[in-house]
C-alpha positions as a Markdown table, in Angstrom:
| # | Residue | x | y | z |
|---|---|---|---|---|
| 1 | Unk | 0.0 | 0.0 | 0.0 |
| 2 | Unk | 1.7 | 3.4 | -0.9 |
| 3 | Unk | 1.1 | 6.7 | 1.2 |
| 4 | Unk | -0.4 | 10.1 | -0.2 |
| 5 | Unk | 1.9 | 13.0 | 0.0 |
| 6 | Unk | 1.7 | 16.4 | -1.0 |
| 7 | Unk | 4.7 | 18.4 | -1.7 |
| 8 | Unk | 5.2 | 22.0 | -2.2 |
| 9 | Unk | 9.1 | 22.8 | -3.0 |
| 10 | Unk | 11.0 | 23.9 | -6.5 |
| 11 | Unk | 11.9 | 22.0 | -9.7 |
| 12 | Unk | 15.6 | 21.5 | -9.1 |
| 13 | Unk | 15.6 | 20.6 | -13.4 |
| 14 | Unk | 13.3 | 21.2 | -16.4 |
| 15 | Unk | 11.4 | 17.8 | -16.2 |
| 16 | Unk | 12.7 | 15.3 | -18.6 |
| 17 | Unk | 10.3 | 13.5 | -21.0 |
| 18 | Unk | 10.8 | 10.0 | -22.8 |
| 19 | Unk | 8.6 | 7.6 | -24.3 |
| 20 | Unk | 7.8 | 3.9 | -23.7 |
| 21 | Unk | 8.6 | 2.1 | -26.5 |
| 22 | Unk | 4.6 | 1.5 | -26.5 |
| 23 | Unk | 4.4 | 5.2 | -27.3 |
| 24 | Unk | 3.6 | 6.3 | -23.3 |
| 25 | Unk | 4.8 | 9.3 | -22.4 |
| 26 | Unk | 6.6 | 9.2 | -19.0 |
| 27 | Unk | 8.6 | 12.5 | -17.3 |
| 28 | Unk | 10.9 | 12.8 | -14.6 |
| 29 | Unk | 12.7 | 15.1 | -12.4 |
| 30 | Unk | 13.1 | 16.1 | -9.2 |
| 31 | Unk | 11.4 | 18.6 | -6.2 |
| 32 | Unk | 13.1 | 20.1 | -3.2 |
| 33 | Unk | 11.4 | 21.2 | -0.7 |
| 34 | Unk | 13.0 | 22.6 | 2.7 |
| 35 | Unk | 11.3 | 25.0 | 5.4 |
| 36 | Unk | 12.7 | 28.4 | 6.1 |
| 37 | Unk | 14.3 | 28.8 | 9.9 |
| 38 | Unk | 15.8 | 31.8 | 11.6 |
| 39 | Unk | 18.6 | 31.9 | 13.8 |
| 40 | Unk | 18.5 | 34.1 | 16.3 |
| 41 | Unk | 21.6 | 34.7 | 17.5 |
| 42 | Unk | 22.5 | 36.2 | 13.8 |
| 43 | Unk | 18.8 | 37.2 | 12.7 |
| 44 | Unk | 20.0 | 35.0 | 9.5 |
| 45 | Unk | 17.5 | 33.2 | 7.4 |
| 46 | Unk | 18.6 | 29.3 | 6.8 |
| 47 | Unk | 17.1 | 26.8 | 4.8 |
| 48 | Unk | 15.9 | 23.2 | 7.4 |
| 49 | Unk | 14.9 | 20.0 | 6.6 |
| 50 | Unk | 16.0 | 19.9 | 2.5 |
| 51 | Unk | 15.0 | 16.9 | 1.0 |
| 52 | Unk | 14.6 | 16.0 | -2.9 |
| 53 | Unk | 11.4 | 14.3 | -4.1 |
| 54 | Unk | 12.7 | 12.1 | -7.3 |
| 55 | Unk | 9.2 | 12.4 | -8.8 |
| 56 | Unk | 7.5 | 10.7 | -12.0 |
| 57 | Unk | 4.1 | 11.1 | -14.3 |
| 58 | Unk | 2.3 | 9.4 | -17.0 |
| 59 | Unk | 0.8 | 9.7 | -20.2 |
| 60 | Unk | -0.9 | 13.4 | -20.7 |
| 61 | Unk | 0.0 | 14.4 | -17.4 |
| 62 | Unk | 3.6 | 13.9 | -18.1 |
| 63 | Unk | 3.6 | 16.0 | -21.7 |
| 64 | Unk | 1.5 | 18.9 | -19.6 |
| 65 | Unk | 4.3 | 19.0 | -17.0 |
| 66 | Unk | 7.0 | 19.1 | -19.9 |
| 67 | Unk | 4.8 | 21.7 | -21.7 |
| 68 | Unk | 4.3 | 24.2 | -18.6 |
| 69 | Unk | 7.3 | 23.4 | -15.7 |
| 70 | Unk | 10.5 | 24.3 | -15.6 |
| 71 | Unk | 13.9 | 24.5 | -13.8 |
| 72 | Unk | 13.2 | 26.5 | -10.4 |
| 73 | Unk | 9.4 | 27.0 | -10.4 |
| 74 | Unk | 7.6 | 26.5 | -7.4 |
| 75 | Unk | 5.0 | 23.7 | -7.7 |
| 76 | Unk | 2.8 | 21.5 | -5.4 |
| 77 | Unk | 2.0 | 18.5 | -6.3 |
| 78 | Unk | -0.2 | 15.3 | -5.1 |
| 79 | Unk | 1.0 | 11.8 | -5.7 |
| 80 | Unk | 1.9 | 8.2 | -3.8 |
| 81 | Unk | 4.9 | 7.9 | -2.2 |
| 82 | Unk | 6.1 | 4.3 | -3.2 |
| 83 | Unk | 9.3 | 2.0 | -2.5 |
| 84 | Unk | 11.4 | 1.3 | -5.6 |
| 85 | Unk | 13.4 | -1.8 | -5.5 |
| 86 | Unk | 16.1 | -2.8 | -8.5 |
| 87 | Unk | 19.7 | -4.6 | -8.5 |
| 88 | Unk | 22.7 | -2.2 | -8.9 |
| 89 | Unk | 24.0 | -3.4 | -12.4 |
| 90 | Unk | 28.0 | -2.9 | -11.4 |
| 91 | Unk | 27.9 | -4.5 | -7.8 |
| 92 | Unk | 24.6 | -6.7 | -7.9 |
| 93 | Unk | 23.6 | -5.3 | -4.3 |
| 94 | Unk | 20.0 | -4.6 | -3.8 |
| 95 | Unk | 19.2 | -1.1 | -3.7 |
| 96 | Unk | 16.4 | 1.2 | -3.0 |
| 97 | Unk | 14.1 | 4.4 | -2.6 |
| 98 | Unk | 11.0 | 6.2 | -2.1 |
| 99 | Unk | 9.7 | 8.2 | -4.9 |
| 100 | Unk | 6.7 | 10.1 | -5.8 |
| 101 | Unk | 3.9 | 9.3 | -8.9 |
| 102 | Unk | 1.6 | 12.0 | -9.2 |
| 103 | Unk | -1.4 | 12.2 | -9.4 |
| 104 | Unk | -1.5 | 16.3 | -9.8 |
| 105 | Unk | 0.9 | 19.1 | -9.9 |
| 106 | Unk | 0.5 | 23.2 | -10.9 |
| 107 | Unk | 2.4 | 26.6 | -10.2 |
| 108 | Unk | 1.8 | 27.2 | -6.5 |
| 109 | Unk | 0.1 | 31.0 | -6.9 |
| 110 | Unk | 2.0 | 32.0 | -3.3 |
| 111 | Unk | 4.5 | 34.1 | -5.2 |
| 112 | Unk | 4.2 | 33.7 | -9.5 |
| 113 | Unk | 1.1 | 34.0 | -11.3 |
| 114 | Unk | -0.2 | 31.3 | -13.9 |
| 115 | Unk | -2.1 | 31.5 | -17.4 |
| 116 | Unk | -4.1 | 28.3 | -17.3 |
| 117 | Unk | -5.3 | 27.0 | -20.4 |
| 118 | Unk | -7.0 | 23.6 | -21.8 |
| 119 | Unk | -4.6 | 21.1 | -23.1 |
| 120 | Unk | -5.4 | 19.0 | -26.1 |
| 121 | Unk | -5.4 | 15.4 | -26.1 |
| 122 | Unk | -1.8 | 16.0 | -28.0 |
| 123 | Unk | -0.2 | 18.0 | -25.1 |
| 124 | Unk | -0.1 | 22.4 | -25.5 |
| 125 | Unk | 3.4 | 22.2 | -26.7 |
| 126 | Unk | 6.4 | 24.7 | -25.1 |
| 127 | Unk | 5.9 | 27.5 | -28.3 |
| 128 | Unk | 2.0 | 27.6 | -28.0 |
| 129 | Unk | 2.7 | 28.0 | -24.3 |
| 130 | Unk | 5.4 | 31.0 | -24.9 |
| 131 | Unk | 2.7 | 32.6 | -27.3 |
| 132 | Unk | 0.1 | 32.4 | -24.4 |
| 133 | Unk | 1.8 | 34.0 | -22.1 |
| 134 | Unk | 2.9 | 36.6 | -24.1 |
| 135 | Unk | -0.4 | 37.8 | -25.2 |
| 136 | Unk | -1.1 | 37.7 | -21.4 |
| 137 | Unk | 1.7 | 40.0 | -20.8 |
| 138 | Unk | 0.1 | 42.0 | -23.3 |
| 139 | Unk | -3.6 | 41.9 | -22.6 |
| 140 | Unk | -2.8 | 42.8 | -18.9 |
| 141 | Unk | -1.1 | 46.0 | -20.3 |
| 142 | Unk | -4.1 | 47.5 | -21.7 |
| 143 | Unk | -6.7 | 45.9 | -18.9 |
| 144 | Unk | -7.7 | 48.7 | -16.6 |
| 145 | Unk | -8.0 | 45.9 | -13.5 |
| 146 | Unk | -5.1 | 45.0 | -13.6 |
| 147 | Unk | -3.5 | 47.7 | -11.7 |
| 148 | Unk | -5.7 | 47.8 | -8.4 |
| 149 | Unk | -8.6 | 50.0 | -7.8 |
| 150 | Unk | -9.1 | 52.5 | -10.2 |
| 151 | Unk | -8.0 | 56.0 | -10.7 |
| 152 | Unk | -11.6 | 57.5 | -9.6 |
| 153 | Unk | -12.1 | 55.5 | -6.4 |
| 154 | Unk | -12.2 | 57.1 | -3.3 |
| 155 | Unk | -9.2 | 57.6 | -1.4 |
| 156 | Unk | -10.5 | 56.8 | 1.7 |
| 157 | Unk | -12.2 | 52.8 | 1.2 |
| 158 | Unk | -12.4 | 50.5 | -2.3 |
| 159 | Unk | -15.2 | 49.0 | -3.1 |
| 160 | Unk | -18.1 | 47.3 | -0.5 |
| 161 | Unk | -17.0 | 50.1 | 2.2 |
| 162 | Unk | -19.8 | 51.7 | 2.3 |
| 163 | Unk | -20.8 | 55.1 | 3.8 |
| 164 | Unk | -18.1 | 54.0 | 6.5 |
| 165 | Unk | -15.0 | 55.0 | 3.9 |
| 166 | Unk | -16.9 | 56.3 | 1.2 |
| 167 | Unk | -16.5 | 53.7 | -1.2 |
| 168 | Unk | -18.7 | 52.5 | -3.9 |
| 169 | Unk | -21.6 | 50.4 | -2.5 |
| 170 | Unk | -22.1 | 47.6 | -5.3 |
| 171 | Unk | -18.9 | 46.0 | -6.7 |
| 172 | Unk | -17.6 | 46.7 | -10.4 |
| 173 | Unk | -18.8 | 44.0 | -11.9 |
């Protein structure tokens, strides 16, 4: 029986795609995720409790994550932890480790923004992916929400504050 885990940490490489010689698709890399600890003695920042996630996906999953991930992104991803088992090839002895096949994985939103968009049965591909979020650069230029509140809101409250900070009453939209 294998265990669910959920990971949030960083692509440590841009995952690596292959293909069964069936045709499956099958990608590979690696997370690392660590938590962030303080000393307080030199009121330095250190990173605690590093470990790397050898991860693996199948089939359309795998071509999205080659399509949309790469080298240093933040991700979190969903998936069993399982016990691989194989014979070294050099000395014969029996070796082993726990990796991860996932289930789900995305951009965690905590600090990057993500265009999300429908794959195809064949996978997005990397330059329809580039052109997407290009014109997302360029639609969010010209959007007037993109930039907060806008220019003729009260100073004073945004929107839903009411007669308490002289907002507007009913939202934008």
């Amino acid at each position: 029986m294998s265990s669910t885990i959920t990971l949030t940490g960083r692509l440590t490489a841009a995952p690596e795609i292959r293909f069964t010689a069936q045709g499956t698709a099958v990608v590979a890399f690696t997370i690392v995720t660590s938590r962030r600890v303080k000393n307080q003695q030199t009121n330095e920042w250190s990173d605690a409790d590093v470990t790397y996630w050898d991860c693996k996906a199948f089939k359309q999953l795998a071509q999205n994550i080659a399509d949309s991930l790469d080298k240093g992104m933040e991700v979190v991803a969903t998936g069993r932890a399982v016990q691989e088992s194989w014979e070294d090839r050099q000395t014969g002895a029996k070796r082993s480790k726990v990796a991860v096949l996932l289930d789900a994985i995305g951009p965690s939103l905590r600090s990057a923004t993500a265009v999300v968009t429908k794959a195809g049965s064949g996978g997005q591909g990397r330059e329809e992916f580039q052109r997407a979020r290009a014109q997302q650069g360029a639609a969010s230029a010209e959007d007037p929400w993109a930039s907060g509140a806008p220019a003729s809101a009260p100073a004073g409250g945004g929107w839903g504050s009411g007669a308490q900070g002289g907002g507007y009453d009913d939202p934008p939209f």
